[in-house]
C-alpha positions as CSV (number, residue, x, y, z in Angstrom):
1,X,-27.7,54.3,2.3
2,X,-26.3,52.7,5.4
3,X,-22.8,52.4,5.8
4,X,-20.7,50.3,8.1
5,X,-17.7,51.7,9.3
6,X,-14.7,49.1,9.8
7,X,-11.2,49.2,11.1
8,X,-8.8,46.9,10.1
9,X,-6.0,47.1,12.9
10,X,-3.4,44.3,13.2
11,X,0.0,42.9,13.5
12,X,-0.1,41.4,9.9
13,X,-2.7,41.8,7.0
14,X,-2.7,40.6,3.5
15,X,-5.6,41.6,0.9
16,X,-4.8,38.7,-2.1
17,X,-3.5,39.6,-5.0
18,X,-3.0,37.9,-8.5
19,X,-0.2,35.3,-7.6
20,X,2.0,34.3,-9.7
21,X,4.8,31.4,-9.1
22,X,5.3,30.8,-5.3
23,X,4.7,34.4,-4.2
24,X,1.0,35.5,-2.7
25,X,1.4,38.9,-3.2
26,X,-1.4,41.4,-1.5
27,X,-2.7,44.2,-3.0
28,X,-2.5,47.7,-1.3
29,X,-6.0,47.8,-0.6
30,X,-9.0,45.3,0.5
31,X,-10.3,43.4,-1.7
32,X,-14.0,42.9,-3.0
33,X,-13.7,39.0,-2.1
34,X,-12.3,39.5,1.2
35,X,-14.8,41.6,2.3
36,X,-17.0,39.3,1.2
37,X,-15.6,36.9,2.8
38,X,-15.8,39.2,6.1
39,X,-19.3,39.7,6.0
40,X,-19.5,36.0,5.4
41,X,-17.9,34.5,8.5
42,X,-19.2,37.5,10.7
43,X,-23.0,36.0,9.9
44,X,-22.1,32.6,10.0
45,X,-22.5,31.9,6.4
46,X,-21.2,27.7,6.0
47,X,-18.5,27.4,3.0
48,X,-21.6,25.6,0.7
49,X,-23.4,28.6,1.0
50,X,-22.3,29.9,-2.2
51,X,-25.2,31.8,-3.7
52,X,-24.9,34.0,-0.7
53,X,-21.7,34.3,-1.0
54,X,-22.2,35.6,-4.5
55,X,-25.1,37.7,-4.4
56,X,-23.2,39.7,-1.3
57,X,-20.3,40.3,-3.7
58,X,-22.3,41.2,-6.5
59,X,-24.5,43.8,-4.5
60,X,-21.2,45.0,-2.4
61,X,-20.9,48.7,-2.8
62,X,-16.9,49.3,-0.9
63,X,-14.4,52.4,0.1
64,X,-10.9,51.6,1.5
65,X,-8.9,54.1,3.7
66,X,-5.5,53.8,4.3
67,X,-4.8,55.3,7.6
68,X,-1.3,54.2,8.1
69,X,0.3,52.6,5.3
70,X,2.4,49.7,7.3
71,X,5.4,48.4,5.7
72,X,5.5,45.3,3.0
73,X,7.3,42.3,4.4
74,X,7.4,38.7,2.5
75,X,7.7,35.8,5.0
76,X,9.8,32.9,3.5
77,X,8.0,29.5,4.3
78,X,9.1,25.8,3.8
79,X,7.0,22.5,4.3
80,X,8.2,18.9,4.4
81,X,5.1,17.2,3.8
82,X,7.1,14.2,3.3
83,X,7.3,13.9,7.0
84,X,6.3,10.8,8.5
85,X,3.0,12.9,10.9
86,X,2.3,14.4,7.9
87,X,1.7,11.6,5.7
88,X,-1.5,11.2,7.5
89,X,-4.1,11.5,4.5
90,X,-6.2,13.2,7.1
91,X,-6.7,15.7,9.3
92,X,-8.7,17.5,12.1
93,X,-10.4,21.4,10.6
94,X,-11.6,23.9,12.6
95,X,-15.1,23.1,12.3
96,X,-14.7,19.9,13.9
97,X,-14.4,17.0,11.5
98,X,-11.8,15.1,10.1
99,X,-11.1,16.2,6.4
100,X,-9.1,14.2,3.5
101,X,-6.2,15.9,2.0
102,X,-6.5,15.5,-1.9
103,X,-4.1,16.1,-4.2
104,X,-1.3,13.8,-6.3
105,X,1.5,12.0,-4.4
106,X,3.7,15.1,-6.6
107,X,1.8,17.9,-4.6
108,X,1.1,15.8,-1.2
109,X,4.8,15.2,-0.8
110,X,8.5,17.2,-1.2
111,X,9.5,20.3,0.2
112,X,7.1,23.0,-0.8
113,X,8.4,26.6,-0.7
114,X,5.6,29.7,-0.8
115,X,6.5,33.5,0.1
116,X,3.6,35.1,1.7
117,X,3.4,38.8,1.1
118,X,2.2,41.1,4.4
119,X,1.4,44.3,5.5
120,X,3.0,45.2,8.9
121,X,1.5,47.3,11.1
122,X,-0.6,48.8,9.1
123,X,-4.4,50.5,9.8
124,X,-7.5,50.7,7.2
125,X,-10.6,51.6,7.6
126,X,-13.2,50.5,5.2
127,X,-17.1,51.5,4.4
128,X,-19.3,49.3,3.0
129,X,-23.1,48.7,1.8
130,X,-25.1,46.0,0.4
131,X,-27.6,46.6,-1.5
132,X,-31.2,47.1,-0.4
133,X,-32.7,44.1,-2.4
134,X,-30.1,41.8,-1.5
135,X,-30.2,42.3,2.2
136,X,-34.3,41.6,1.7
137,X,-33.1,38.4,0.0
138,X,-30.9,37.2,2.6
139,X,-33.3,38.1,5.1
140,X,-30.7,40.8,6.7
141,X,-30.8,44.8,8.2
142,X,-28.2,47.0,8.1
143,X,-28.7,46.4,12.3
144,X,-28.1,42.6,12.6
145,X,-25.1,43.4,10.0
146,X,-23.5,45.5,12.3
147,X,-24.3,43.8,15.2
148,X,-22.4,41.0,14.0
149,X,-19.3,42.6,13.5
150,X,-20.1,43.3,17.2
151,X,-20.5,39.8,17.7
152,X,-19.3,37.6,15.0
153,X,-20.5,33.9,14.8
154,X,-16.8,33.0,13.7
155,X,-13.4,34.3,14.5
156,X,-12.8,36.8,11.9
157,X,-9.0,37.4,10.3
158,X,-7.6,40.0,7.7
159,X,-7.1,38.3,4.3
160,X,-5.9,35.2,5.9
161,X,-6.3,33.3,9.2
162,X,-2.4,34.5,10.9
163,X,-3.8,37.8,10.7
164,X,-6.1,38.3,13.7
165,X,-7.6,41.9,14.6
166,X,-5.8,43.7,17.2
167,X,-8.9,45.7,18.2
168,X,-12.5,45.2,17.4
169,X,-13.3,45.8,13.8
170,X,-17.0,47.7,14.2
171,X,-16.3,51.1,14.5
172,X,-20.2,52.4,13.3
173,X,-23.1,52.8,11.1
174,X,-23.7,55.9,9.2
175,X,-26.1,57.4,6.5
176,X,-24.3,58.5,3.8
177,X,-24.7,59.0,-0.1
178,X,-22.1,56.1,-0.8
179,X,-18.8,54.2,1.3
180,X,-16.8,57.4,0.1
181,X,-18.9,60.4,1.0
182,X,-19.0,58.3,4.7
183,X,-15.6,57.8,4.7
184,X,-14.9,60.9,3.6
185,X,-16.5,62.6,6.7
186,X,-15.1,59.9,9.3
187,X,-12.6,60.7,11.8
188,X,-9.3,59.1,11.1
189,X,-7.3,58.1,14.4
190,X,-5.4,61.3,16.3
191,X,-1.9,59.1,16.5
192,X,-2.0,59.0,12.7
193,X,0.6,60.8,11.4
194,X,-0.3,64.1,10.2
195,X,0.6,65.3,6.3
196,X,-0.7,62.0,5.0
197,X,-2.3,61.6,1.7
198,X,-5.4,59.4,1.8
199,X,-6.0,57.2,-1.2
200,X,-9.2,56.5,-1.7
201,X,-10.6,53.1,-3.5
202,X,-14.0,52.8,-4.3
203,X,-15.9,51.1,-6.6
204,X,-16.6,52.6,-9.8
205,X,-19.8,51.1,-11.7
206,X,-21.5,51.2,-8.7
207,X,-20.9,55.0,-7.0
208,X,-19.6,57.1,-9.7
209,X,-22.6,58.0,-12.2
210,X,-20.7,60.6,-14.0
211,X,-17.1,59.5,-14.1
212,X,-15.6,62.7,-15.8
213,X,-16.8,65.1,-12.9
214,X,-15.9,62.6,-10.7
215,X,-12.4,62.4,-11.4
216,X,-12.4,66.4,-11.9
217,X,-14.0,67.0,-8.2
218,X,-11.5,64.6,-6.4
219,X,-8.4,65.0,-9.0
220,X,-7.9,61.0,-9.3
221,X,-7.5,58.3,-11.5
222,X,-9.6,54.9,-12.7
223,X,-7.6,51.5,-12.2
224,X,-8.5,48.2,-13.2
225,X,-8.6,45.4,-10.3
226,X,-8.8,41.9,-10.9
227,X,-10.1,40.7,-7.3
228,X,-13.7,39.2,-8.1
229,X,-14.1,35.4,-7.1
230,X,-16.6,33.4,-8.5
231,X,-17.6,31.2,-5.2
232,X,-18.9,28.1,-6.7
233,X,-15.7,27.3,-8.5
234,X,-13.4,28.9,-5.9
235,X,-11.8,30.7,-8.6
236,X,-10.7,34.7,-9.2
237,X,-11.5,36.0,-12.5
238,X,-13.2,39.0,-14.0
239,X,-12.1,42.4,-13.3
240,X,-13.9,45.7,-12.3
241,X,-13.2,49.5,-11.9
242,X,-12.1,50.8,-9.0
243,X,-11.4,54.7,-8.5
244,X,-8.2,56.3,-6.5
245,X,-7.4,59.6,-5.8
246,X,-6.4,61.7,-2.2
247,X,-8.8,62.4,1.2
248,X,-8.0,64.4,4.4
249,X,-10.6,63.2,6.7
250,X,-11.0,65.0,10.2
251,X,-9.1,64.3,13.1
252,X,-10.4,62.5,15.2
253,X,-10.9,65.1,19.1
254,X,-9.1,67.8,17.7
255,X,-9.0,71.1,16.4
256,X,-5.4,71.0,14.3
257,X,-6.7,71.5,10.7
258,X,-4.6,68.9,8.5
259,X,-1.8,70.6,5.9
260,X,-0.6,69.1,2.9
């Protein structure tokens, strides 16, 4: 299998939770949509492009790496959209036409108040694979794949568009058994902070054949996620397995063996 590497490095980073109310909570680690999403916009795919969009995430084998863990902020945020410029009933996009703003006059107008849920200063790094039969539908190679994380048609952000890379997010392409075995064997950054546990998400239907020897080899647990999107409604529902437990990758240029 071959497995890009990625490392999510910035200022702010939010992987969408289930929101509920006015707070858009993030879960602790990526999310099957938003890497989706990522893979998306790093090839160019347009927004009606929705089959795509779903047959990535359905084929989407993922493992998550929390480097440095960051710290949870919530950032308070108020719009007047009763304000006379923004009464305009439309508006300029980053694509470079004017779009309509739809809605009621209820949700168009008012003070609306939202608390955005962040991680600060935090690093990941992610493995991923699509599977074989799906790449030969969308006419892709594990090479133009990582090349466009090298070069990405579009801008790419972290969850959402405030949260821009501080570094390029390709970090390789390896052959491994799964995300987690690459993962597993990847060098973590030497200014991480030593006597760190790794948790260690990865998808469970689709890496983990025996689940019982699993769990005994790596001493973790099973969790249930509900971040699956059906892309021709826009929607999140569904839920899927996802397994966690504890890594000590290698440092990275550096002979100090790692003690928990």
């Amino acid at each position: 299998m071959q497995v890009i590497l990625l490392q999510l490095d910035a200022p702010l980073m939010s992987f969408g939770g289930v929101a509920f109310d006015k707070h858009k909570v993030t879960n602790r680690f990526p999310t099957l949509s938003m890497v989706t999403g990522l893979i998306a916009n790093a090839m160019g795919l347009g927004y009606d492009e929705m089959e795509k969009h779903q047959l990535i995430q359905d084929n989407l084998e993922m493992a998550a790496r929390c480097d440095r863990p960051g710290v949870l902020i919530i950032d308070y945020q108020t719009a007047d959209l009763g304000q006379e410029f923004m009464l305009d009933k439309t508006a300029w996009t980053t694509r470079g036409y004017r779009e309509r703003r739809l809605g009621t006059r209820m949700t168009n107008q008012g003070i609306h108040i939202m608390y955005q849920h962040y991680w600060a200063d935090a690093i990941y790094t992610i493995g991923f694979a699509v599977d074989k039969d799906a790449m030969k539908e969308l006419h892709w190679t594990s090479s133009k794949l990582a090349e466009a994380f090298i070069r990405p048609s579009r801008p790419l952000f972290i969850g959402r568009k405030c949260c821009i890379p501080a570094r390029a997010l390709f970090r390789d392409k390896v052959t491994a058994g799964n995300p987690l075995d690459a993962l597993k064997l990847y060098e973590r950054l030497p200014q991480s902070t030593t006597n760190v546990a790794y948790r260690m998400p990865i998808e469970f239907e689709s890496t983990v054949k025996n689940p019982k020897k699993f769990l005994k080899k790596y001493n973790g647990q099973i969790k249930v996620l509900s971040d699956l999107r059906d892309w021709e409604t826009g929607v999140h529902c569904g839920r899927r397995f996802v397994w966690t437990g504890f890594l000590k990758p290698p440092i990275a240029q550096s002979g100090i063996e790692e003690c928990v």
